[in-house]
N, C-alpha and C positions, 0 to 999 in steps of 0.2 A: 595730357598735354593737348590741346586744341588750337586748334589754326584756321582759317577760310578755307583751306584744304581739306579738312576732315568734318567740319562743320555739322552734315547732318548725321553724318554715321556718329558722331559724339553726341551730337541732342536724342536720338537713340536711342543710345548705350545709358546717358545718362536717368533719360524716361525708365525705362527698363528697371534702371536699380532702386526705384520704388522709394528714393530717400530724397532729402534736401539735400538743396545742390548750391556750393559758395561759387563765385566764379570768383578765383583770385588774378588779380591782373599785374607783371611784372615791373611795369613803369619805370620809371628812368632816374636810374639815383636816388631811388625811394621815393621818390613823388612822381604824380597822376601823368601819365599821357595819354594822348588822344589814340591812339592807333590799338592800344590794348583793349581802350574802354570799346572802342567803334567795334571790335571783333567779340567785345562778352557784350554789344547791343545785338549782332546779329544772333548770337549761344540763347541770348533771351528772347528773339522773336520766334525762335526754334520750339523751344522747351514752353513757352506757352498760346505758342497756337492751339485751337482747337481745346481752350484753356482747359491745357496736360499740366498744366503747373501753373501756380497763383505767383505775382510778381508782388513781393512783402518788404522791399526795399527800396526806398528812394536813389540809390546809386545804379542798382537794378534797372528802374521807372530812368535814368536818365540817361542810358547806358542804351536802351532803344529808342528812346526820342532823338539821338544822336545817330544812330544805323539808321532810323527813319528817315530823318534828315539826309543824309547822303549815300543812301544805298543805292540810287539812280546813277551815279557816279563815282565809286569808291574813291577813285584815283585823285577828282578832283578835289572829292570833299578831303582829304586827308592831305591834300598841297597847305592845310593851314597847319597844318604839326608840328613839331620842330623838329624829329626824328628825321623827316623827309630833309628837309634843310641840312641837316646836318649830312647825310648818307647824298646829297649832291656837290656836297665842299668834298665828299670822301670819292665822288667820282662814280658811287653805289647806287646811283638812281635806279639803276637798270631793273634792280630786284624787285621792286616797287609791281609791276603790272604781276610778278607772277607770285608774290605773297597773299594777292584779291583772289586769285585763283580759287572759285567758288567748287566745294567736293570733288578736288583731283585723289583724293587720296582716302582708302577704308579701311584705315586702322586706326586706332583707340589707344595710346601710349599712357601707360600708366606707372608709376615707382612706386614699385614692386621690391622691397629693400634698399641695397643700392641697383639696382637696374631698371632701366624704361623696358619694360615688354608691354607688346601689342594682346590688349583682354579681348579682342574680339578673332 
């Protein structure tokens, strides 16, 4: 499970295991949103710096042209969302600054059966 929180300890863990890596993104009612894709744009600027991994997908390739795009400002670039929209009618904005919250957190949450345990 990967977040802005755990960010580079998962590009890491993920380099590490020597395999292909899907980044599946949960979106909103089955279809695309922006806030998932912006956080598996920064998972891809991670895992192929220092090109540790080749980028072989176009959703990938669009996925950090998008974190490129507004990495200078997370908060702003992600005021076009609609999640954001939504979570200010709910009163939820507040969460918003501390979701960006870039490697506050080094663990690796993985399902593991039915359980999330931390692999690292």
């Amino acid at each position: 499970v990967g977040a802005f929180s755990n960010l580079s300890v998962m590009a890491e863990w993920l380099l590490a295991q020597k395999k292909n890596v899907v980044i599946l993104c949960a979106g909103w009612k089955q279809k695309f949103n922006l806030e998932d894709s912006f956080y598996a744009g920064a998972l891809v600027e991670k895992l192929s710096a220092d090109n540790q991994m080749e980028i072989i997908c176009d959703s990938a390739q669009a996925a950090l042209d998008m974190w490129s795009a507004g990495k200078e400002d997370p908060l702003e670039y992600i005021e076009k969302a609609l999640h954001r929209h939504r979570l200010k009618k709910l009163g939820l904005d507040d969460v918003l600054p501390y979701s960006f919250r870039i490697d506050t957190a080094s663990v690796v949450p993985v399902l593991k059966g039915k359980e999330i345990v931390n692999v690292i």
